[in-house]
C-alpha positions as CSV (number, residue, x, y, z in Angstrom):
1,X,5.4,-45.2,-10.7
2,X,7.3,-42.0,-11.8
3,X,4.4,-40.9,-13.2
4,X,2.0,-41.3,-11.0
5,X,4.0,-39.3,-8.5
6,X,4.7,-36.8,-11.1
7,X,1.1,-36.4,-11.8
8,X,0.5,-36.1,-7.7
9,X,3.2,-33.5,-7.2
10,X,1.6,-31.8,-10.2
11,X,-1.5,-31.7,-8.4
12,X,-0.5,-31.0,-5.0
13,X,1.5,-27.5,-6.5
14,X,-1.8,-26.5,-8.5
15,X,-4.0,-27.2,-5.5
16,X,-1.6,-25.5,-3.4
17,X,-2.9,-21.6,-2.3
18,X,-1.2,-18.6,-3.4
19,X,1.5,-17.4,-1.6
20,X,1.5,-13.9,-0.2
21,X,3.7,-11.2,-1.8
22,X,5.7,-9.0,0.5
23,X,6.4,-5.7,-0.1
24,X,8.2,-3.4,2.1
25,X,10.2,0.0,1.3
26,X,11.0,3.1,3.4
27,X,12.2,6.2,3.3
28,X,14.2,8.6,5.9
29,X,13.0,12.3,6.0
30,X,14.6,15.4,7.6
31,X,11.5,16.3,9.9
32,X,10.2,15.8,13.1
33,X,7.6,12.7,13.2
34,X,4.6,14.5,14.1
35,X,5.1,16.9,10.9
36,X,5.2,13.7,8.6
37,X,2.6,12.0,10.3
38,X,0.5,15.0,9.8
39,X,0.4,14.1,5.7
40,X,0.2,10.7,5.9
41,X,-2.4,10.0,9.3
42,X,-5.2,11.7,7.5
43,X,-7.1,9.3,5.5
44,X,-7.8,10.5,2.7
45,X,-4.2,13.0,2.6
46,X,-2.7,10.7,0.1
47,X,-4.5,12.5,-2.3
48,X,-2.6,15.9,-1.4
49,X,1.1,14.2,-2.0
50,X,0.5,10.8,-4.5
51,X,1.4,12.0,-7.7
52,X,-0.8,8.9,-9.7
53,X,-3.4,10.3,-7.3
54,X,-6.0,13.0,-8.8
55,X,-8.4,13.2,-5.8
56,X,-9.4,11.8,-2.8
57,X,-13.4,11.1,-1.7
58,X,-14.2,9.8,1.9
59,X,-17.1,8.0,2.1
60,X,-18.7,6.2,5.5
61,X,-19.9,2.2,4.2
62,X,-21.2,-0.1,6.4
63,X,-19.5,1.6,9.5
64,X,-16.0,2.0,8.0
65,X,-14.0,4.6,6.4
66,X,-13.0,4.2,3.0
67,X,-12.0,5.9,0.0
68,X,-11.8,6.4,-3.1
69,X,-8.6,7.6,-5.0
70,X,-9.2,9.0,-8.7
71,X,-6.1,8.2,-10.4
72,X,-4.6,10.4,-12.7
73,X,-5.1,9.1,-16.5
74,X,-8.2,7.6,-15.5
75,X,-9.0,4.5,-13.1
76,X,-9.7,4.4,-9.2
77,X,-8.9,2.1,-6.2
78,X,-11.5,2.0,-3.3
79,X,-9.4,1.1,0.0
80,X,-11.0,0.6,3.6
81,X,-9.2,2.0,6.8
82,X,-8.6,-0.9,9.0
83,X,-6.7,0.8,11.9
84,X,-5.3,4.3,12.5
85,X,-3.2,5.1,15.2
86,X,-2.2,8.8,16.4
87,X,-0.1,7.7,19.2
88,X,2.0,4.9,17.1
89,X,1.8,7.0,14.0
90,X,0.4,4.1,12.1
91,X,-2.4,3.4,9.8
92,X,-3.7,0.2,8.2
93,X,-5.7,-0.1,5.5
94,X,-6.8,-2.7,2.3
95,X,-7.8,-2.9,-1.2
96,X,-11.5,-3.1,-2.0
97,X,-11.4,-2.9,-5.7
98,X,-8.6,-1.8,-8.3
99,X,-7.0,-1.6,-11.7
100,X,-4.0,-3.5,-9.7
101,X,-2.4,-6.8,-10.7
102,X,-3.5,-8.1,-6.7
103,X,-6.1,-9.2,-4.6
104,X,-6.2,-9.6,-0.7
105,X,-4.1,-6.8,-0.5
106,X,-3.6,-5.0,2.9
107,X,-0.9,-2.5,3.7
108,X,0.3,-0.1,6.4
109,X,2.3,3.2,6.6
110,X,3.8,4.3,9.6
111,X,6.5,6.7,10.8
112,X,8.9,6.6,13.3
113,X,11.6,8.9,14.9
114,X,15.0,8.2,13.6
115,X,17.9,10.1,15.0
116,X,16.9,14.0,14.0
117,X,14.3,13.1,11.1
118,X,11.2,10.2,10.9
119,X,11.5,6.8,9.1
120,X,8.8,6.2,7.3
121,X,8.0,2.7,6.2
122,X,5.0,1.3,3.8
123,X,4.4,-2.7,3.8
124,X,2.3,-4.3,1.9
125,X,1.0,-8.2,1.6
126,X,-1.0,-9.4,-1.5
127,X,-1.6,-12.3,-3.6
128,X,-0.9,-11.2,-7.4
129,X,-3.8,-11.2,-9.4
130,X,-3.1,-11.3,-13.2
131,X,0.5,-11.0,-13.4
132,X,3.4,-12.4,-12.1
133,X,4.7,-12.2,-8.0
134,X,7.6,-10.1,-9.8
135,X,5.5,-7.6,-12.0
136,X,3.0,-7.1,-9.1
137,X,5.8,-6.8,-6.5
138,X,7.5,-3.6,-9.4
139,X,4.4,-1.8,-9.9
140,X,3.5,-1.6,-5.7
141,X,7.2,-1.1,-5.1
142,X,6.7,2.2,-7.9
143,X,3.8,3.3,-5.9
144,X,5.5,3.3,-2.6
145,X,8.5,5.4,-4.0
146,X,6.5,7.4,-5.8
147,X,4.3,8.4,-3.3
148,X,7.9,8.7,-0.8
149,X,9.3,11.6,-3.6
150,X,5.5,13.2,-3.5
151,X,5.4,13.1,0.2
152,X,9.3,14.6,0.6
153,X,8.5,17.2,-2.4
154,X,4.9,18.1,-0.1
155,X,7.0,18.8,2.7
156,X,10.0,20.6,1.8
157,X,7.6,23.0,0.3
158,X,5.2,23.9,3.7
């Protein structure tokens, strides 16, 4: 009888779906919202203060916005733009295709006024593809703070 529930329990986990990684870091900058928002509401400005990014391509497919960052060293990630919003200083996008260790990914990155500066906070939600929910959860956790030191190093020098 132990057996048999052992075997259903085993089952049940294996047929059980993924569950969706979390990622969420943020960052606190010394300018006013509408100067940060400037360099991260443009679609394709990512390019201009990632440091893994080499370029950024926009392209229109089947009515959307997406595009394409060349990564440095080689490699690329197509994203789509699901929402972008001027007024809440928020855009939405997802992963099409990427050297990445997820799949189903969508993220957002917004800003926010906080006391004299903007708060600026990227989220993300994925299933790991390839690696474990740790691994996948350190390398998008790297991106986001190594996008926030590009984005602060982009704006203390306009």
């Amino acid at each position: 009888m132990r057996t048999l529930f052992a075997v259903a329990a085993t089952l049940i986990t294996l047929a059980s779906p993924a569950l969706a990684v979390e990622v969420t870091e943020s960052t606190t900058l010394p300018y006013p919202v509408e100067k940060v928002w400037q360099q991260i509401g443009p679609f394709c400005n990512l390019g201009t203060w990632h440091p893994a990014v080499e370029s950024c391509t926009l392209r229109r497919k089947d009515g959307a916005q997406e595009r394409v960052l060349a990564l440095k060293g080689g490699g690329a990630i197509e994203e789509r733009l699901l929402s972008s919003s001027a007024s809440s200083h928020r855009i939405r996008y997802s992963i099409l295709t990427s050297p990445l260790p997820v799949k189903d990914y969508a993220a957002s990155l917004s800003a926010e006024p906080a006391g004299k500066g903007t708060r600026v906070v990227w989220k993300a939600r994925y299933t790991s593809n390839g690696a474990s929910d740790e691994e996948s959860r350190k390398v998008i956790s790297g991106i986001f703070t190594a996008g926030f030191d590009g984005l602060k190093q982009k704006l203390a020098a306009q």
